[in-house]
N, C-alpha and C positions, 0 to 999 in steps of 0.2 A: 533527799539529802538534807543534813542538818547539821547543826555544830555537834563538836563532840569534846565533850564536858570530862574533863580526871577531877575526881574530890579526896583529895589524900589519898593517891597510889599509892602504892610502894611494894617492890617486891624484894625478897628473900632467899635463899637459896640451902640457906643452912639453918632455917630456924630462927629468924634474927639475930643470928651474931655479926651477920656483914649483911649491908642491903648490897645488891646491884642495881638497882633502882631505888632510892629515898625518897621516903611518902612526898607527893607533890600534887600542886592543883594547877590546874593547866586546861584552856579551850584551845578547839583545833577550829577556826572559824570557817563554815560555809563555804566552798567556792572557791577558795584559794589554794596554791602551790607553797607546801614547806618544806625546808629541808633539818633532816637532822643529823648533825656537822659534830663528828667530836670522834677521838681515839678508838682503837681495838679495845671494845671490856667495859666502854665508857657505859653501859644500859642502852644503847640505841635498840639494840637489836629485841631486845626484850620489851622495851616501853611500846614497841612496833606490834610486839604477839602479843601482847597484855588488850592494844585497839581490836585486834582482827578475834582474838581469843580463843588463840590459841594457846593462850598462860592465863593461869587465872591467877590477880594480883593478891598476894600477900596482906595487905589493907588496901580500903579505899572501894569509892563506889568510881562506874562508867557508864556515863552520861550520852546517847544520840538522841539529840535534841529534848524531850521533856519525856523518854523513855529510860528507864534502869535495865542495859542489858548486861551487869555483871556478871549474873549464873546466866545468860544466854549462850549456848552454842556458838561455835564460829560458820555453820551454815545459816545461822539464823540472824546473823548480824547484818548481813549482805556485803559480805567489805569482800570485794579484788585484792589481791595480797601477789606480788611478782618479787622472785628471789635472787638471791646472788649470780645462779645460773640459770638457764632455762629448764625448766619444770614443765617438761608434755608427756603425753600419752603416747609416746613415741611409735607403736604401731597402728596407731590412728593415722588418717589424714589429719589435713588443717582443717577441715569442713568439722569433721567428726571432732575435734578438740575445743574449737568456736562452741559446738554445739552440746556437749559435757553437761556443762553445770547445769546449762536448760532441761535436758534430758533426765536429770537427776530430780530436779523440780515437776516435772510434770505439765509443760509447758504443751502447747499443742504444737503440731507438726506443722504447721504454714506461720506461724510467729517463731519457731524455732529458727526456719529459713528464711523469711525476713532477716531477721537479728543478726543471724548469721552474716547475712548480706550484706547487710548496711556497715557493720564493722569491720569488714573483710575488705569493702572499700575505703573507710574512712584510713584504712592502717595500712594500704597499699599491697594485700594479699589476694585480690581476687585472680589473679591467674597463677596463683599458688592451693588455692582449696583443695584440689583434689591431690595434691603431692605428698606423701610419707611425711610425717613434719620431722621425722630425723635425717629425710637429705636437705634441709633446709643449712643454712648459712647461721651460725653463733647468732649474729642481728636478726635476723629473721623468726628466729625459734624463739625471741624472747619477746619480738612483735606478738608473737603468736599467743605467747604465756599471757601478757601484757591483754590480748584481745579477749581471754578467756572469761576474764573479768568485768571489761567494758561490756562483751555484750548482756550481761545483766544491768539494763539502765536503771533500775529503783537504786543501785550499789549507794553506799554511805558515802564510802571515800577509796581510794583506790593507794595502797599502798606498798612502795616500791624500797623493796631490803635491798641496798646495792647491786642495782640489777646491770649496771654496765661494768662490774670488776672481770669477767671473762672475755670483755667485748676488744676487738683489737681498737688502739689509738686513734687511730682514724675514721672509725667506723662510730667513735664514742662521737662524734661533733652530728653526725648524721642525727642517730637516735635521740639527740640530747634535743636535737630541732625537735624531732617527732614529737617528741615527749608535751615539749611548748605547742605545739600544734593539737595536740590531741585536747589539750588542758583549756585552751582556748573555745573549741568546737566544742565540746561534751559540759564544759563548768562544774568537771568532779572536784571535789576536797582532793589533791593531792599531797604525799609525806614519805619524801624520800629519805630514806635513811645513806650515808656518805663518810667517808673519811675523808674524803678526796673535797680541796675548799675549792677547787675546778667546780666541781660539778655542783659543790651546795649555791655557790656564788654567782652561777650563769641561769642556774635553772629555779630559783627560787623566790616568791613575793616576798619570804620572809625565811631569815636562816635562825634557827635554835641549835643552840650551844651546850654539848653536854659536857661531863666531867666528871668521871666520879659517879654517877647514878644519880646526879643533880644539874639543874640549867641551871648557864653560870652569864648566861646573857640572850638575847632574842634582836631579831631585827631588821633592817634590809641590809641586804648586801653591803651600800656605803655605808652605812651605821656601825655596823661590826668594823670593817676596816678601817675608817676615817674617828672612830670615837669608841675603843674596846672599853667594857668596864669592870675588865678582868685580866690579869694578866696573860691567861691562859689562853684566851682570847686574841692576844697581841700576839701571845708567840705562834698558834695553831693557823692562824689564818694572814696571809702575806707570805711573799716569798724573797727574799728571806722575811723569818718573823721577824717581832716587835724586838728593837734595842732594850735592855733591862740594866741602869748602871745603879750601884748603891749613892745616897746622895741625905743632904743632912737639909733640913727646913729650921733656920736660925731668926729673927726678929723680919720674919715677913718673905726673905731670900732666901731660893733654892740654889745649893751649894753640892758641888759633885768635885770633891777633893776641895783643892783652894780655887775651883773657879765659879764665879755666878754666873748661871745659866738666866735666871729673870724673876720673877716674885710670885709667890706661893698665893691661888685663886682661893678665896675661902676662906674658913676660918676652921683653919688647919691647926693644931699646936704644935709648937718647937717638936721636932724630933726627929729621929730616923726616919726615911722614904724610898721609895725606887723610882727613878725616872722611867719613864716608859717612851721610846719615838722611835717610829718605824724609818726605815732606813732610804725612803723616799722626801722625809723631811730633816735630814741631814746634810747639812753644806759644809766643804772641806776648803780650809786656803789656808796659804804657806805663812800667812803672814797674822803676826796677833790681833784678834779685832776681840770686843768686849760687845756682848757674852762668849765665851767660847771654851771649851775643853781640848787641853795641850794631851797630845796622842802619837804616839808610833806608831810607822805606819807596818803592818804585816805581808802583805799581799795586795794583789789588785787582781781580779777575776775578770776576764773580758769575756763579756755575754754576748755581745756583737751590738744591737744597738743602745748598749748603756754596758758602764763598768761596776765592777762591787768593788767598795776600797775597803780591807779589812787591816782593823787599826787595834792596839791592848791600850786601856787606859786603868792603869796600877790594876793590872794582872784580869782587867776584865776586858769580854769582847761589844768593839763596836764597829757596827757594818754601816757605811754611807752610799747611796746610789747614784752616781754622777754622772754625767754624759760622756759618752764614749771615745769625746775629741780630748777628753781632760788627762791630764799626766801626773802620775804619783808614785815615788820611789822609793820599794820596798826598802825601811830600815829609819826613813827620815819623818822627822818631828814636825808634826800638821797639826790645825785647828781644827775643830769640830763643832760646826754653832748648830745650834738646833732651832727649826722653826716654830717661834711660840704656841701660836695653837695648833701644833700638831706633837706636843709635848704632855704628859700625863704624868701625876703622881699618885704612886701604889701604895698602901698598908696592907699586911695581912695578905696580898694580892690583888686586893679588892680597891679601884680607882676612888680614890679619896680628893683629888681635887687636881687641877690643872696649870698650867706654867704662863704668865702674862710678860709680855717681854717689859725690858728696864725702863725704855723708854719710845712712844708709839706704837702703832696700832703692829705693823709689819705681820703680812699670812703669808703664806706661799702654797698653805692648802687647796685652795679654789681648783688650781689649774692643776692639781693632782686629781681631786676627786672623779674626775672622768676615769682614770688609769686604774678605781680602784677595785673593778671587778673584768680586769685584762684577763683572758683566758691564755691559755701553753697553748701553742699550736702542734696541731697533729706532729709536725717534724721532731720538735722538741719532746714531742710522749713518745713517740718511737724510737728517737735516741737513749733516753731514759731507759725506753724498757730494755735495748738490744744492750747497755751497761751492763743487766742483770742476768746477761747469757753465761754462763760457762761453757769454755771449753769442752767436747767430749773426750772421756777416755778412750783411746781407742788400743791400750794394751788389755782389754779383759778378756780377748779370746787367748793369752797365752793361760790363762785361769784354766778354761774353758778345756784347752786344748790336750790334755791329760789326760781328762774324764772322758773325752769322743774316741781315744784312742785304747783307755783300756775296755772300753765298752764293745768298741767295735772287735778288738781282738777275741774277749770272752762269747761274743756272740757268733763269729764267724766260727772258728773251730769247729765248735759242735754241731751247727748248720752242716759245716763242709762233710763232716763224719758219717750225719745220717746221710747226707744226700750219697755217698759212696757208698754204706750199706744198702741202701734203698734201690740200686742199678747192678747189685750182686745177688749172685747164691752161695751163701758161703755153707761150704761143708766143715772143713777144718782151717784153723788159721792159715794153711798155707794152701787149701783147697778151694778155689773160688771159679764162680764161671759168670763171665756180666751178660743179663737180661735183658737192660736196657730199660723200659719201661713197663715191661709183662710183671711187674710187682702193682704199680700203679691199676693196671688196669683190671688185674683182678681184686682188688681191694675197691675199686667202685665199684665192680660190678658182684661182690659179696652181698645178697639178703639180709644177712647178719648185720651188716657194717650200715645200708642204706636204713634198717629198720631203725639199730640204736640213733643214727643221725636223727632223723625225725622223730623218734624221743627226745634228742638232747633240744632240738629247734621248737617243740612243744614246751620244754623243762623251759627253757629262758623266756620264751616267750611269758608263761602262767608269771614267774619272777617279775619281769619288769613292771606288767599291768597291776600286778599286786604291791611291788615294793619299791616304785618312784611316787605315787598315790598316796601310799603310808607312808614315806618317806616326807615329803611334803608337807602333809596332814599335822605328821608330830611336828616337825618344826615350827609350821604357824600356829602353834600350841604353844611351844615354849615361852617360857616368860621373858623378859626384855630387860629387868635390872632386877638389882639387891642381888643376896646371898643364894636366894630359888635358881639363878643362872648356874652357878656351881651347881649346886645340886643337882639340876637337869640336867645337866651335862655329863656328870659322873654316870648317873642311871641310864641314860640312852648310850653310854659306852660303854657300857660292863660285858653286853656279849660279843661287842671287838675285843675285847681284852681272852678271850678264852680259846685257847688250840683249835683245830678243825677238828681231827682227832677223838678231844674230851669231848667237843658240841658232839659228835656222835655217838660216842659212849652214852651220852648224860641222856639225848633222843631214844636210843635205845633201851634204855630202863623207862626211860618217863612214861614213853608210849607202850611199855609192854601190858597187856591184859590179867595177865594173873600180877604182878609187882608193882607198877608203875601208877603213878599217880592222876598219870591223864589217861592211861588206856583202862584203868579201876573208874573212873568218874564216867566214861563215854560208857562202858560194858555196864555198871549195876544202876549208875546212877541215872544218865541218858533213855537207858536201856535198849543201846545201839551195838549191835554186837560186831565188834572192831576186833580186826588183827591182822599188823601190817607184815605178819610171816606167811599168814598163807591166802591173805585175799590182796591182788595186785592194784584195788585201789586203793585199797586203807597204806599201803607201801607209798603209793603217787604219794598220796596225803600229807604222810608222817613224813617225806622228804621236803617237798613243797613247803612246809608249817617249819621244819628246822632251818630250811634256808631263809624263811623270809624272817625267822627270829632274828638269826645270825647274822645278817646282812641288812635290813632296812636299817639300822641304826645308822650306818653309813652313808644311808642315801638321807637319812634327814639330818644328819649333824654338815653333809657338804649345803644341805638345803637352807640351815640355819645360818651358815658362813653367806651364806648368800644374800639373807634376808637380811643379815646384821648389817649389811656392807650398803643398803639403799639408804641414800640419803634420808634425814627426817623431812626434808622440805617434799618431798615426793607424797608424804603422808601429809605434812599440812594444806598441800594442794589440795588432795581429795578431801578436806574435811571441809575448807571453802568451798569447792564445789559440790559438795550435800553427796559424797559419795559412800555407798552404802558399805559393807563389809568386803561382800561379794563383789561388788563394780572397781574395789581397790587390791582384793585381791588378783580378779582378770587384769585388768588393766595395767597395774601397776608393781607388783610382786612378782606373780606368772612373767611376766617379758621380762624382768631382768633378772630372773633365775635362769633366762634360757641356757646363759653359758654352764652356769654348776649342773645343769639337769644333764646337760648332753655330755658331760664329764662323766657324772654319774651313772647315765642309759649304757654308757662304752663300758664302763669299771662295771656294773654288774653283769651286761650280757657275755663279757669277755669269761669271767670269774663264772658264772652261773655253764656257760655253752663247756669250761671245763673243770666242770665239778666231778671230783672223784670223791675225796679222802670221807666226808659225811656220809654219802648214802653208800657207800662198801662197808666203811662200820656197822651203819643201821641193818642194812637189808640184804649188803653182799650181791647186788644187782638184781635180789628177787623180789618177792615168788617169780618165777617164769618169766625170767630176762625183764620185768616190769620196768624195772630201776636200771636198768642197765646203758650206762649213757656212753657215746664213743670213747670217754679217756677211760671207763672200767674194760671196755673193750679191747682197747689197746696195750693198758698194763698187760691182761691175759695173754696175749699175741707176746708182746714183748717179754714178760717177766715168766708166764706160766708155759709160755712154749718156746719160750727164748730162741724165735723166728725174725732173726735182725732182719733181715730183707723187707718180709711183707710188712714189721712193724717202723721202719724208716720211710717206707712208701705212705703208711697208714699219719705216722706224723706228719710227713711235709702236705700231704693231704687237708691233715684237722687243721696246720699253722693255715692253710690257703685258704680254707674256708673261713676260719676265724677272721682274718684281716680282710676277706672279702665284704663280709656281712658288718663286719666293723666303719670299714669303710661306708657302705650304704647309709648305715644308723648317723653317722656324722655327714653324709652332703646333705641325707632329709632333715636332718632338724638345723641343720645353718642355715641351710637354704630357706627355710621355715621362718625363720627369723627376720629376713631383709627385705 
């Protein structure tokens, strides 16, 4: 471990027109707990990836200890990095996720397990190692992220992106201890990034203050609260924030309207200023005393053990915090005296000097300062959050309920139709005799019918292995931004965009041997003498090759819907822990495409198992029934011998087979998953 030196960061986003981060110099000292405390957009989150490097800074060099790892790698850095949410290897165990980054390094197998160990205790997982760490509990899965890191002890500094924002309320007070405990035992650099002044203010040696893509102050905990030297600072941190009134600096006396508050510390010149006091150093009575600001009163908040009195002093807000026995009624004209040294004056926003009272020393600070890094208690953060519940709607199945009903009518009908055909023999429409099931059971026990079957279970089969693979394949090809996204996009859809029909048409010239452009290149140029008319595999082939044109595009455009939708922190995980291509695609890709894949395994084998309209264009189910899959089989029955009987039996047949096999394909691959 070592300090870690920023010598004019600064990062960019657009070129220099805007920083998000503004060139700055800054040490992160050895051994200590920081927090960094400031708005959504303030740069936290970036000044955070610029340490770990996973952003390389716009300017500026980076400094661990008397090493430049600017162009260094983020595996080379050694920094632990844990994020918003939990970041695992979710079909690992806890053992196997401990043991990641090591394994990636090349660590040996009895130090691996060690390390393992010893972290796995210190973080309260050892009778958790061997469990899925996706049935683990929100806290626990982020103990785990958290652990991934520690057990690399050479690590620089170990830093934490708002890693308790998904954590429930009451589970944040648990972790927040862990965190102090871990930081105690290990003596990492910690730097938590927070918007929350809870968590910068309970857990940190020293809180930094951003703004804008700039620190706007540093310090402890009471320092920030008890002395901001920034407005921004007053208002962001305290709850309620800092009072802010306009106020004039005349021959030595700060003036807020016509009353004198106390005399101006410094050597201040005449002019406009803002007072700055937090509403802990505000005393409220009915009666005039000198210093004091004449106010209406607004409101009064009862928090239970203290009130808020919210008061307008010429059209501005001022909030005082008063004991909870005290009485004030909304509409009447109250004092407001401020405690000197807990009084501040602003220019520009920036604390330009302080408020001395008129006469005598009088603080009231002292016996605040304990109060000034009070945390909300769990009850209070779960009130909080259950505020932000909405109601559910619970009229959207009348939406809903339309579309179930003309679905189900359009579907039933024609089900009900064949199944009536299908238990007849009909001679003439009014000539019928019912069979019962002697349709059925000579169509399974047709040669004919059983052979195209295991063609069509062969055809789907050859498809999937070929074109979830290549489906896959092209997506993790595709590019990830700019203009190229379009453009790949449009290319890998173009053979969705074309009839089934033309693709057959277009296969049957392409591949023909005397015309076509690919059975010309195979015949003279190969010198492989192809022809899918009269030899029954060059037929398999030329079917096989038109489907998998026509159809992978499918399976990698849902593959790339997939890949787009994974977080980026899932990828900056793996590059902390030194993971290779391949160990991010197993790992981390592959499992959370499981849901598109097994979308996709059902959409093609559904589509493939009843492929007609292609290969009857191309080949007409030849040479010698080659190509002839059960839906060419059954048109024939149906359309060419216009035999309703055996072809209604022959459908509800292929519809049971299909959802049978459908079904299988989706309990193996969920079940595959958990």
């Amino acid at each position: 471990m070592a300090d870690i030196r920023l010598e004019g960061v600064g990062h960019s986003y657009d070129g220099g027109r805007t920083w998000a981060l503004k060139p700055m110099t800054w040490t992160w000292r050895e051994a200590r707990a920081y927090a960094l405390l400031g708005p959504s957009g303030c740069g936290k989150t970036t000044l955070l990836n610029i340490v770990s490097g996973l952003l390389s800074p716009t300017v500026g060099r980076i400094w661990f200890g008397d090493r430049d790892v600017t162009s260094v790698p983020t595996a080379g850095r050694n920094i632990a990095q844990v994020f918003q949410f939990p970041v695992l290897y979710e079909q690992m165990s806890v053992y196997d996720n401990l043991a990641f980054p090591l394994r990636n390094r090349r660590y040996p197998k009895a130090e691996i397990d060690q390390r393992v160990r010893r972290v796995s205790q210190l973080l309260g997982l050892d009778e958790h190692l061997h469990r899925r760490s996706r049935r683990l509990d929100p806290g626990r899965q982020q103990i785990v992220s958290l652990g991934r890191g520690l057990v690399r002890s050479e690590v620089a500094a170990v830093l934490l992106d708002e890693p308790l924002t998904v954590i429930d309320p009451a589970l944040k007070w648990t972790l927040r201890s862990k965190l102090k405990e871990i930081h105690r035992d290990t003596g990492h650099t910690l730097i938590y990034v927070t918007h929350d002044q809870t968590e910068a203010l309970t857990f940190a040696d020293e809180v930094v203050v951003l703004k804008d893509g700039e620190v706007v102050q540093s310090g402890t905990p009471a320092e920030l609260f008890l002395s901001p030297a920034h407005e921004f600072v007053g208002h962001f941190i305290g709850s309620p924030g800092m009072n802010v009134l306009p106020a004039e600096v005349a021959g030595g006396l700060v003036r807020v309207g016509e009353a004198v508050i106390g005399r101006a510390v410094g050597e201040l010149p005449p002019g406009p200023v803002r007072v700055g006091v937090r509403p802990e150093f505000v005393r409220v009575s009915a009666a005039r005393e000198t210093p004091g600001v004449k106010a209406r009163v607004k409101g009064v908040d009862r928090m239970g053990a203290y009130h808020l009195v919210r008061a307008d002093v010429d059209g501005h807000d001022l909030v005082a915090k008063v004991d909870a026995g005290s009485h004030h009624t909304p509409g009447a004209v109250e004092f407001f005296h401020f405690a000197a040294d807990g009084a501040f004056l602003f220019r520009d926003e920036v604390r330009c000097g302080s408020i001395a009272p008129l006469e005598g020393p009088g603080s009231v600070t002292s016996q605040l300062a304990e109060d000034a890094g009070a945390e909300t208690s769990p009850r209070e953060e779960a009130r909080g959050r259950q505020a932000d519940l909405k109601p559910k709607n619970n009229r959207a199945w009348f939406l809903v309920l339309p579309v179930v009903v003309s679905v189900a009518f359009t579907a039933v009908i024609p089900l009900m139709t064949v199944v009536n055909f299908s238990v007849q023999d009909i001679f003439t429409p009014t000539d019928r005799i019912f069979v019962g099931l002697d349709w059925f059971r000579s169509i399974s026990r047709d040669p004919e019918v059983r052979a195209a079957f295991l063609r069509t279970l062969l055809f789907s089969a050859q498809v999937l292995l070929v074109e979830i693979p290549l489906g896959v394949a092209i997506a993790v090809c595709m590019p990830r931004r700019g203009v190229s996204v379009s453009v790949a996009l449009v290319v890998v859809a173009l053979p969705l965009l074309i009839p089934w029909n033309v693709v057959g048409t277009i296969w049957q010239i392409f591949a023909r041997g005397d015309i076509g452009l690919g059975g010309w290149t195979i015949n003279n140029v190969l010198g492989i003498g192809f022809n899918y008319t009269l030899d029954s595999t060059d037929a398999w082939i030329t079917v096989l090759l038109m489907d998998v044109w026509h159809w992978t595009p499918l399976v990698a455009l849902l593959a790339y819907a997939g890949l787009r939708s994974i977080p980026d922190p899932y990828f900056q995980a793996a590059q902390i822990d030194a993971a290779s291509a391949w160990a991010t695609f197993r790992h981390i890709q592959l499992p959370r495409l499981r849901g598109v894949l097994t979308i996709a395994v059902l959409l093609r084998f559904m589509d493939s198992f009843m492929i007609y309209t292609e290969p009857f264009v191309v080949t007409g189910g030849g040479p010698g029934n080659a190509t002839s899959f059960l839906s060419i089989l059954l048109s024939k029955i149906a359309v060419g011998q216009f035999d309703l009987g055996p072809a209604g039996a022959f459908s509800l047949l292929y519809f049971l087979i299909v959802q049978i096999i459908s079904y299988v394909f989706f309990t193996v691959l969920t079940r595959s998953g958990r």
